[in-house]
N, C-alpha and C positions, 0 to 999 in steps of 0.2 A: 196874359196881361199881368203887369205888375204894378204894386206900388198904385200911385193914382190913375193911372189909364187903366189900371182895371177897378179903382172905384166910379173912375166913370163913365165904364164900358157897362158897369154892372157885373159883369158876368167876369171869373176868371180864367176864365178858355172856354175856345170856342172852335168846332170841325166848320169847317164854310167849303164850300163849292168855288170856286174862284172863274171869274169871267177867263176868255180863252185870253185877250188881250191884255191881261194882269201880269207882266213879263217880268217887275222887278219889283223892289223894295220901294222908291216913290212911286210906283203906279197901285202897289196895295194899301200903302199908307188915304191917296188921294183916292181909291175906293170906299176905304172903310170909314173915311170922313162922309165921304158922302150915302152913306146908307142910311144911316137915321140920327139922328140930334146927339144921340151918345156917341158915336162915334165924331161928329161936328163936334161937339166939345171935345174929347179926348184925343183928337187929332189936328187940332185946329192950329197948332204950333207944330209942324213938321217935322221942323229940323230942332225939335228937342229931343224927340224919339228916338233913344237908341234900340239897336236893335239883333239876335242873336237867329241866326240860320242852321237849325241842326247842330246849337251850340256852339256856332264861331260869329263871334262879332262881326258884324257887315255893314258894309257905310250904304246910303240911299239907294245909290245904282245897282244894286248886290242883284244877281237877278235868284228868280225863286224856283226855275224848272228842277222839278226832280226835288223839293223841298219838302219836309216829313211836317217840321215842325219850323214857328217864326216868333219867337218872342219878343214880345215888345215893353220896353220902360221906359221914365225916365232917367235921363243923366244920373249917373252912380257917384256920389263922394261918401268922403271917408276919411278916417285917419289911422 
């Protein structure tokens, strides 16, 4: 986690166990909102969350089989 999804994940990574039916990128996002109240806040706007699969940016539907690692932030600017 990055940036403020991991202030208010608390934690800044995390190994998890993933349900068998966890297939993609919106199915773990609407997991981990619903795990406990930090995650309900830090996920509770979806489609803010970008998000990086083994290091390649991946839009919602990215699926995660065979995935090591999922980093999640928000939106990146910059100049």
């Amino acid at each position: 986690y990055f940036a403020w999804v991991r202030d208010r994940m608390g934690v800044a990574d995390e190994v998890v166990e993933l349900p068998a039916d966890i297939a993609d990128l919106t199915a773990l996002l609407t997991w981990l909102a619903g795990r406990d109240e930090r995650g309900a806040l830090a996920f509770a706007e979806p489609q803010r969350i970008r998000a990086a699969i083994d290091g390649v940016m991946m839009g919602p539907g990215a699926p995660l089989a065979d995935a090591r690692e999922v980093a999640l932030f928000p939106p990146v600017t910059g100049g």
